[in-house]
C-alpha positions, 0 to 999 in steps of 0.5 A: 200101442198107447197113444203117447202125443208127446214126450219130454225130459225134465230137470234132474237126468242122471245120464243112467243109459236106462231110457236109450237101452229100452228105447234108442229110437227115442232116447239119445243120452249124451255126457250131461243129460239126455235129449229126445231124438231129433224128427221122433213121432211119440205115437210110433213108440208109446209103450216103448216110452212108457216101458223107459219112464218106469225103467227111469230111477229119477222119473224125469222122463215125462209124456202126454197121452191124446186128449192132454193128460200129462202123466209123469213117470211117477204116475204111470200105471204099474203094469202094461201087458200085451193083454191091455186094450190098446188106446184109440187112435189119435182123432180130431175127437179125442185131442185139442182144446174145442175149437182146435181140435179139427186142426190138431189131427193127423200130420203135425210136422214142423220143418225148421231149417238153419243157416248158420255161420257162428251158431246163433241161428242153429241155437235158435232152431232147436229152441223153436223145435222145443217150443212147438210141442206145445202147440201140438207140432212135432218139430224137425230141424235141418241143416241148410248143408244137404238138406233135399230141397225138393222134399220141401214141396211135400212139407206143410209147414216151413219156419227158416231162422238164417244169419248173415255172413260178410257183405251180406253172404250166406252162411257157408251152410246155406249158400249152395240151398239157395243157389239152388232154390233160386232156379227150382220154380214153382214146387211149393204149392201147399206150403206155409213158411216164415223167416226170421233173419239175423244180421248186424246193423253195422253192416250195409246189406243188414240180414240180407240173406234171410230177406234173399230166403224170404222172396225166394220161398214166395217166388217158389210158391209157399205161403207166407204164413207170417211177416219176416223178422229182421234181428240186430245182434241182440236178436233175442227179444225179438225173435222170441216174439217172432216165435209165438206169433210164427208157432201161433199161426203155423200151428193152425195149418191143419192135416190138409194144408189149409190155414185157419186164421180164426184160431191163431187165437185160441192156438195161442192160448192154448200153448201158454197153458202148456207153457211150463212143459215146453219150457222145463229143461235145457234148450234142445239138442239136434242130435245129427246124423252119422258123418263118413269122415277122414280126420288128418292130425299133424303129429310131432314127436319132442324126442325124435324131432319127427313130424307128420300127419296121421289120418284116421277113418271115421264114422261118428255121429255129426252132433259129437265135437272135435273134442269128442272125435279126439278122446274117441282116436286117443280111446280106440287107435292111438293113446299117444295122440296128445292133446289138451283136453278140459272142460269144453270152453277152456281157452287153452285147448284151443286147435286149428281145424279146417283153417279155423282158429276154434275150441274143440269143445264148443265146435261140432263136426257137422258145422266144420266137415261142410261135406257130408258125404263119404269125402268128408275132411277133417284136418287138425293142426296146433295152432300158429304163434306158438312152440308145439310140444307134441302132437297138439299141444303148444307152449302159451309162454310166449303169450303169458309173457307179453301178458305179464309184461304189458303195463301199465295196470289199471289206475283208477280216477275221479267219476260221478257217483250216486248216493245209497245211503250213506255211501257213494257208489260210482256210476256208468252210463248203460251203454257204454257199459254195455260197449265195454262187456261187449268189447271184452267178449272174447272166448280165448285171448290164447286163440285170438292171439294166434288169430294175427298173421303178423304174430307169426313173425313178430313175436315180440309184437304183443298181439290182438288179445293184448290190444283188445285187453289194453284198449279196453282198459282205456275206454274204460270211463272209471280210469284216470287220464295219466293211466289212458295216456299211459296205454296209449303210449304202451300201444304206440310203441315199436311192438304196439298195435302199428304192428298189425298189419291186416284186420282181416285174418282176424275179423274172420275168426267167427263173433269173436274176430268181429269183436276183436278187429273193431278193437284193433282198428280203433286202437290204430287209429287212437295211436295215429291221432296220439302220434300226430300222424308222424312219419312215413305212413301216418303223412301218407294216411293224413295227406289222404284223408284231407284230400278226399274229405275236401273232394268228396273224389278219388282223382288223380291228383289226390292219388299222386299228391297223397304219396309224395306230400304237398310238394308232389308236383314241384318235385316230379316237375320232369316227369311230365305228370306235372305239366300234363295236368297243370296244363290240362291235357288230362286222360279222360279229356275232362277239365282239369280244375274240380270245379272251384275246389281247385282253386283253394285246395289245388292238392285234391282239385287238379286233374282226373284219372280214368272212370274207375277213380273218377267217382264219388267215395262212399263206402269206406273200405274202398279208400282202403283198398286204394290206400293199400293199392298205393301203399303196395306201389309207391 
């Protein structure tokens, strides 16, 4: 058997199906090109990868002999017979640059394993599996979700790329692994890892899980080959750097498990030498395994007025999309099933899967069936918000036309500008730029519409897609002033943003409920503070917020004041609150003035309520919660 050490695709496939009928074992094509199986060590299948290099009518399957000579399929010899000597066996002699070719024989697996919430670190994965083959590794991805932690005490070399989820949770993919690894103990004797963590700054427990995954890899007995990263939203800079110093490193932990320090240089020169090869072509895809799932889809039929739910016994590849799963029930079950079908980021094939709000296209199988055993579920459903016309498919008009109707348009005003020549051209500061690109990062306005638990009820309010739209607009720096006040107006008025009511159905909508919460919210409060605070609830909002920015305290005079206005305790003088805590007997027994602040701002002074309340504010979403609680009961 040729001694094939790695193998590739280079640009132009033509998705011909030559390589996977020669070689399935190497070779997966999928719709748009073909992808080298996932864990494949060439050396078990050379001539079978040089057989499919010469079946190739586009000689784009490239691959490398031992020693480094890169033979494209084009220059492969014309015939290989079983006669043929058969090549050497790969040897610490015959592979390597020199002084790397001690540690450039034998095991040269490389685990890499993901937690991922959105996507972001699985991506990052695949691009590190592609990567590692020019410094002579094999990578092997995983998901977090089944991944036999114990398997791990016999693998050498380790890299984890891990998001964070919520207040520093982890990905729902990762969360029962590490549960897990947390009370394994010491397996982990011969094995070097490292971490990259992705986060948001925004947060306060910023990347936290991926640091939870860095101690407890150190406390099961791993070595850390290098330092953990921890990445802001914009991770790419920094986790490519990671990357080359993490590939460099772990690179140089030979057959036996032993790190060589002293040629992490020399390793690093030689992958830039083989940079072009490792880099040709799409980013990696992990082609994942078969998935045992039963999909439930709600049909509803226009003519009949049925509706119900049809469930359908699958066996398909994890990789392949809701999308896909639905063209293969329409192909071999039922051609009434309907559905929209499109390009694989059409906003409008938007579907409910598993309660997510999410694209088919763009949404794989194995990151929403989290079960991979045989009791995986898959529940499709047309989204909320909207007619269904059959099947899945529903009516946008009630969302085209509060689009059309939203005003006013955009009116541009006077700004800064620069000259290029002879003509002036206006300039934005790069962040706010920035802000505002960011800002209106959203995938499908038809989905994030449905993304409200108020739309549902209220359908002429105009939803968080139009609110994120129209606010954006208005921060927009190159509008004029009449054109933002007119927005403003738009927002606060009977169907604007006030109807909102919960930013948490929203924020929960993967990256792009992030995005779009943090615009409503702002919305809200730039209608407040355009309103004055006027009625009801704003007074409320304004009564609370003074007192508590006096206080520093949640007590219980700020509860009771806040609710009924400055006049709370003349007009509850009966009810013998008032003179409990005019006259001191308070139920912790504490004093009844807040130190001098009492005296000048007796609203937020007077009076404490019990421990739980009786303590400092310092993260905001517990005055909200509190706000809540009184707005719930008063």
């Amino acid at each position: 058997m040729s001694a094939v050490v790695k193998v590739w695709i280079d640009e132009g496939c033509i998705t011909c199906d030559a390589c996977e009928n020669i070689c399935p074992e190497v070779f997966h094509v999928e719709d748009d090109t073909c992808i080298i199986v996932d864990g494949v060590n060439p050396g078990e299948w050379g001539d079978d990868i040089i057989e499919a290099a010469e079946g190739c009518p586009v000689d784009v399957i490239m691959y490398e002999f031992a020693g480094g000579d890169e033979t494209p399929a084009e220059e492969t010899p014309s015939e290989v017979t079983e006669d043929a000597p058969a090549a050497e066996p790969v040897s610490a002699e015959s592979v390597g640059d020199g002084a790397l070719d001690g540690i450039m024989a034998g095991d040269r697996d490389l685990h890499i394993l993901f937690g991922s919430q959105s996507g972001n670190a699985e991506g990052l994965c695949s691009l590190i599996a592609k990567k590692a083959a020019a410094y002579g590794l094999v990578g092997h991805v995983h998901d977090m979700d089944g991944f036999d932690l114990a398997s791990m005490s016999g693998m050498k070399r380790v890299l984890i790329a891990c998001s964070t989820w919520g207040e520093g949770e982890q990905p729902d993919n990762a969360e029962a692994l590490f549960n897990t690894a947390k009370g394994t103990g010491k397996i982990l004797s011969n094995t070097h890892f490292s971490v990259c963590a992705l986060g948001d700054t925004s947060y306060e427990f910023y990347c936290q899980s991926g640091k939870e995954w860095d101690e407890v890899l150190e406390a099961m007995g791993g070595s850390r080959i290098h330092d953990r990263v921890d990445c802001d939203v914009d991770y790419d800079s920094p986790a490519a750097a990671w990357i080359a110093e993490a590939l460099s490193r772990i690179a140089c932990v030979d057959d036996s498990g032993t790190f060589h320090e002293d040629l992490v240089a020399d390793m690093a020169a030689h992958a830039a030498g083989d940079t072009a090869s490792a880099s040709s072509g799409d980013v990696a895809t992990v082609a994942m395994p078969e998935i045992q799932l039963v999909a439930s889809i709600f049909r509803y039929n226009a003519d009949t007025g049925e509706t119900g739910v049809d469930a359908w016994a699958c066996a398909t590849p994890g990789h392949h999309t809701v999308l896909d799963l639905l063209r293969t029930l329409k192909a071999t079950q039922d051609g009434t099933l309907t559905f929209r079908d499109g390009p694989a980021d059409d906003p409008t094939t938007g579907v409910c899967v598993n309660g997510r709000l999410v694209l088919p296209g763009l949404t794989r199988l194995c990151d929403i069936a989290r079960d991979k055993g045989e009791g995986a579920q898959i529940r499709i459903e047309p989204m909320a918000a909207y007619d269904v016309i059959r099947d899945l498919v529903v009516d946008y008009s009630s969302y085209e036309n509060l689009r059309t109707a939203s005003k006013p348009w955009f009116v541009g005003g006077q700004r800064d500008a620069s000259y290029a020549g002879n003509v002036a051209i206006g300039t934005m500061d790069a962040v706010v730029a920035t802000e505002l690109h960011a800002s209106n990062d959203i995938a499908s306005p038809q989905l994030l519409h449905a993304a409200s638990d108020a739309v549902p009820y209220n359908r002429s309010y105009m939803g968080p897609a139009m609110v994120c739209h129209l606010w954006n607009r208005s921060c927009d720096p190159r509008i004029s002033d009449k054109s933002r006040t007119a927005i403003i107006e738009s927002l606060a008025a009977t169907n604007g943003v006030k109807s909102e009511t919960d930013m948490a159905s929203i924020h929960r909508q993967g990256n792009m409920g992030k995005i779009a919460a943090k615009s409503v919210l702002q919305a809200k409060t730039a209608v407040l503070s355009h309103d004055g605070y006027n009625g009801r609830h704003g007074k409320h909002v304004w009564w609370y917020t003074w007192s508590i920015k006096s206080s520093g305290l949640v007590n219980e005079t700020t509860l009771y004041r806040t609710v009924l206005g400055p006049m709370g305790l003349a007009n509850n003088a009966l009810s013998g609150v008032s003179s409990r805590m005019i006259f001191g007997f308070t139920r912790t027994g504490r004093p009844m003035f807040n130190e001098l602040l009492g005296m000048v701002a007796p609203p937020a002074g007077i009076g404490k309520m019990p421990k739980q309340f009786n303590s400092s504010v310092e993260n905001h979403h517990e005055v909200i919660s509190i706000f809540n609680e009184m707005d719930g009961r008063f």
